[in-house]
C-alpha positions in Angstrom: 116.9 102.1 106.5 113.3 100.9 105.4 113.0 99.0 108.7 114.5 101.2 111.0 112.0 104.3 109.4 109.1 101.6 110.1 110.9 101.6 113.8 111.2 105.5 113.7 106.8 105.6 112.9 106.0 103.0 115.6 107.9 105.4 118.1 106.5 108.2 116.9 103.0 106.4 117.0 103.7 106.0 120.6 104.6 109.0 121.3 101.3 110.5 120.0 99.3 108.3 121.8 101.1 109.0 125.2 100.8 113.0 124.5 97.3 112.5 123.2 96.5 111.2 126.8 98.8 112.6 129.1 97.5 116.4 128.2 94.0 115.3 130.6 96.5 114.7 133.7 96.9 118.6 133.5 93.2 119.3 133.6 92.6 116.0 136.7 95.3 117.9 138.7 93.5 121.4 138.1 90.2 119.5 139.5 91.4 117.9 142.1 93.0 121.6 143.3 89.7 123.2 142.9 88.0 120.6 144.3 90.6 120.5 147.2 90.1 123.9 147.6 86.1 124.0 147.7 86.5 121.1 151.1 88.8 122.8 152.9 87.1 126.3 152.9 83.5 124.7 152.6 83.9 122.2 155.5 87.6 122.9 156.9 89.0 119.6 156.3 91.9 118.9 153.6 94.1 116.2 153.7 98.1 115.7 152.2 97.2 113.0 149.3 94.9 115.8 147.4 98.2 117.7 147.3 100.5 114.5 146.8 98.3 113.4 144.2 98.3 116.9 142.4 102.2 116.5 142.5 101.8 112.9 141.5 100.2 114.5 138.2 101.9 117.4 137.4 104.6 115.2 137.2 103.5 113.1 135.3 102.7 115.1 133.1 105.7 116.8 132.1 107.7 113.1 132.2 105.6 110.9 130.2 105.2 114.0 127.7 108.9 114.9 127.2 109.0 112.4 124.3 106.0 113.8 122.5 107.3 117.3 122.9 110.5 116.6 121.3 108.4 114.6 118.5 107.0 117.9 117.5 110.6 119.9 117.9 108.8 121.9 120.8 111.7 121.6 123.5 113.8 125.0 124.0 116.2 125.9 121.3 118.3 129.0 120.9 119.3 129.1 117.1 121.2 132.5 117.2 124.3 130.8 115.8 123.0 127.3 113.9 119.9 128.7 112.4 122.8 130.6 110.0 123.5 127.2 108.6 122.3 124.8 105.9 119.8 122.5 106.8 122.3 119.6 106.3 124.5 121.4 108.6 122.0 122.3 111.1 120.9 118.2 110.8 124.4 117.3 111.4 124.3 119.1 114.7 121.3 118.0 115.8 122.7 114.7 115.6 125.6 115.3 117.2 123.4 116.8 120.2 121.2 113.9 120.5 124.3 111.4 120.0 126.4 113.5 123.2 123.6 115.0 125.4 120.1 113.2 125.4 120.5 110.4 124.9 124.2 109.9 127.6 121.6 111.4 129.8 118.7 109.4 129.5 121.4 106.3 130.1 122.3 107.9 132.9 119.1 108.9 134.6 118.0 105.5 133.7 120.7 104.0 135.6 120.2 106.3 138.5 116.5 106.1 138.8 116.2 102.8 138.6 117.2 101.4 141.5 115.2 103.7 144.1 111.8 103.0 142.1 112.9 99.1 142.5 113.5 99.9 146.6 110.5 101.8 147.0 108.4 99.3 145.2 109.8 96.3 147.0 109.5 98.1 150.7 105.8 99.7 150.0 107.5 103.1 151.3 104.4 105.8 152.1 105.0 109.3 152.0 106.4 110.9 155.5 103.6 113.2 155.7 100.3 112.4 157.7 98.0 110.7 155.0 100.3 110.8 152.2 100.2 108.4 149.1 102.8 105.8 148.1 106.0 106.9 146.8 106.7 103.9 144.6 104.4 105.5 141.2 105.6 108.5 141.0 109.5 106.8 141.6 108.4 105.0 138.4 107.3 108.2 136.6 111.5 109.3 136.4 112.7 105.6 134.3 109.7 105.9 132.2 109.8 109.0 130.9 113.2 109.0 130.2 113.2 105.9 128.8 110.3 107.4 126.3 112.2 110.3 126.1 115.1 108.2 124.9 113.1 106.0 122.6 111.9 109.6 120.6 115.6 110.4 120.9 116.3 106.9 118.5 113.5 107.8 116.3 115.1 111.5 115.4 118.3 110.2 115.3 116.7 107.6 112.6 114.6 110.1 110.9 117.7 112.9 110.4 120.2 110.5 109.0 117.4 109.3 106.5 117.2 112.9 105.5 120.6 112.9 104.4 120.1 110.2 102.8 117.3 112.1 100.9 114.7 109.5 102.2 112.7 110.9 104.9 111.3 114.5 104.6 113.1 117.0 107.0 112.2 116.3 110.2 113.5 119.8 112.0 111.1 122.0 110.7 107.8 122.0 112.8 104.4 120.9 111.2 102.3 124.2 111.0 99.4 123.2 112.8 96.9 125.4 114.8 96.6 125.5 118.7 93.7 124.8 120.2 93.4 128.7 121.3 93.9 129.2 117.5 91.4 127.4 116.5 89.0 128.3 119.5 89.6 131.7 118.1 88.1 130.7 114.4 84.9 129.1 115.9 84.6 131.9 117.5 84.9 134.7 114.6 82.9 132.0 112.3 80.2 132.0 114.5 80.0 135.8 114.7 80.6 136.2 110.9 77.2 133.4 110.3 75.3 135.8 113.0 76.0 139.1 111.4 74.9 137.2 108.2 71.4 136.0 109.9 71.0 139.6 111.6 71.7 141.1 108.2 69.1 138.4 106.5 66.7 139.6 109.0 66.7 143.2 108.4 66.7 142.7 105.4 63.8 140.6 105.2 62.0 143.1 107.5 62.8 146.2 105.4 60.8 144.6 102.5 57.7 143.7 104.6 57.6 147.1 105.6 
């Protein structure tokens, strides 16, 4: 169990590091829509790979990141029912959904996906629209994030039955941490708070000159 929790952290290193990244193709496709946006009305000329492209990395996107997001536990649940339950119980299921649903699926998808990324590659196919981009990367996108999607799925089912086994923390609950709005939000009242301090320094200061 030792080794295979070293295996579960490497993953879930991995994982980090992807999500880390991946959140910036979000803000590259916004850019390239504004800026997309600014040519055509600007000097009347667009052209299909700015929109290919923006597919190209919203897509991305959401596939590379779908192990990360079920690292942090952030994939839709409905816990009407299981939430009622111990947290052994609840563990139980979770593994039992992970064993019969993600990762069957990722197989499959792996399986399926596979083989058209491996034609597209091999034959160089182009987009059928006028100036499109290459189909073969975002063919790839599919296999790989399922297959990192699958890899996170190993790690939780490693991490849940070491919580049974009392040695590994419980890895359903979600780490409290702040969002960036959260925290843009307490810069924000911090920075107010140290000026109404300075503007009350001030007037003070200036009510015992006078």
């Amino acid at each position: 169990m030792n080794s295979l929790l070293k295996l579960s952290g490497l993953i879930d290193g991995l994982s980090r590091f992807i999500g880390r990244w991946v959140i910036w193709l979000v803000l590259a496709s916004t850019v390239i829509s504004a800026v997309n946006a600014i040519i055509r009305k600007a000097f009347n000329y667009s052209s299909n790979a700015f929109l290919e492209l923006q597919w190209y990395l919203f897509a991305a996107s959401f596939l590379l990141a779908a192990g990360y997001t079920l690292l942090n536990n952030e994939h839709v649940r409905i816990d009407v029912v299981v939430g009622r339950f111990s947290r052994r119980v609840q563990t139980w299921i979770d593994i039992f959904g992970l064993l019969t649903f993600l990762m069957p699926m990722c197989v499959t998808v792996l399986l399926l996906s596979t083989p058209y990324f491996l034609q597209a590659w091999r034959s160089g196919e182009v987009s059928s629209n006028a100036g499109g981009l290459i189909i073969w990367p975002v063919y790839a996108l599919i296999p790989l994030g399922f297959g990192l999607l699958m890899l996170q799925g190993l790690s939780e089912l490693i991490k849940r039955f070491a919580f049974l086994q009392g040695r590994a923390p419980d890895p359903g609950i979600k780490q409290q941490q702040r969002s960036p709005e959260e925290e843009l939000a307490e810069a924000i009242r911090l920075a107010a708070e140290q000026q109404a301090a300075q503007t009350q320094a001030q007037g003070a200061t200036t009510d015992k000159k006078a």
